[in-house]
N, C-alpha and C positions, 0 to 999 in steps of 0.2 A: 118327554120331560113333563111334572105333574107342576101342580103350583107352587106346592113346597121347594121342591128344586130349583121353580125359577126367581124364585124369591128369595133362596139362601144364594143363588149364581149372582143375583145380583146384587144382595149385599155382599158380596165378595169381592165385587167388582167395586162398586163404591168406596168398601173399607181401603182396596189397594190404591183406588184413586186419590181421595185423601189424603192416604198414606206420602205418597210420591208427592202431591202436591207443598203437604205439610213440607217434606223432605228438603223441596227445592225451596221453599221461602226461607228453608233456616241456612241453605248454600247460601243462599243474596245475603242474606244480615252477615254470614257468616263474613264471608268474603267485604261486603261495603262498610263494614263496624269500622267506625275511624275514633281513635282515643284522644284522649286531650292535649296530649303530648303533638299528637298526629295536627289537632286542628291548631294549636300554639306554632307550630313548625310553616303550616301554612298561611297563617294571619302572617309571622313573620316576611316569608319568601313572597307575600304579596304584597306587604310594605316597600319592600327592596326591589319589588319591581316596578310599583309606581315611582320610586323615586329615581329608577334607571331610567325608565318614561323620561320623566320629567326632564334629569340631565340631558337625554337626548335630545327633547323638543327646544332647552337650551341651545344645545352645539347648534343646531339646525338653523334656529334663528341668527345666532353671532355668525355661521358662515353665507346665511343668505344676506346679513347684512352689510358682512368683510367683501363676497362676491359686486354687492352695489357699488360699495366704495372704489374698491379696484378698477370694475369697468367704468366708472365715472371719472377714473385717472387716467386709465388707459384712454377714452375717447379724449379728455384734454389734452393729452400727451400728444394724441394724434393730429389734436388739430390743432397743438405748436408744433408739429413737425411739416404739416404741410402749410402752415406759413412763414417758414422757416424758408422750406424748400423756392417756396414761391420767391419771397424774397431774393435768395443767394441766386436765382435763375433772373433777377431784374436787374439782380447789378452784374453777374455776368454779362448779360445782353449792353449793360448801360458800361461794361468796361471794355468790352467788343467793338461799342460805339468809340468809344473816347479812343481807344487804338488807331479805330480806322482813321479817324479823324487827326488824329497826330500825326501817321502816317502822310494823310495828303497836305497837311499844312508841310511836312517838313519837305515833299518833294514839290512844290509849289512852288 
């Protein structure tokens, strides 16, 4: 292979380099060209996801809120039931008393 040869090989090579390269940049625009229609569509559906966001970090707050509430009724709840219980068990014992006690007064 003389000079000539390898310098028309390699403009050969080059041009199809190029070529292919050109090629594939105009595939990417080809393919990622987004229209205005496209970017209006997506401003919109971005909107309407911040504001699904948002509702949500509402809901989340009013049920961590409603959760506080609840368990702060439920522990009161609890702990009128077990002075409840305490109670009905004092005067059980205290009606237990009075019985027995009736008892020996009247066989006395």
């Amino acid at each position: 292979m003389n000079r000539t040869e390898f310098i028309i090989a390699t403009a050969i090579i080059l041009f199809v380099a190029f070529a292919l390269g050109w090629f594939a940049n105009w595939l990417v625009h080809r393919f990622i060209r987004v229209s205005h229609s496209d970017v209006g569509e997506l401003d919109r559906m971005a909107q309407e996801l911040h504001e699904a966001e948002e509702t949500r970090d509402q809901a989340i707050t009013y049920l961590q809120q409603r959760e506080a509430e609840l368990t702060n009724q439920l522990s009161q709840t609890e702990a009128e039931l077990a002075a409840t219980m305490d109670g009905l068990r004092e005067a059980r014992q205290e009606a237990e008393h009075m019985r027995a006690h009736i008892e020996r007064t009247s066989q006395g």
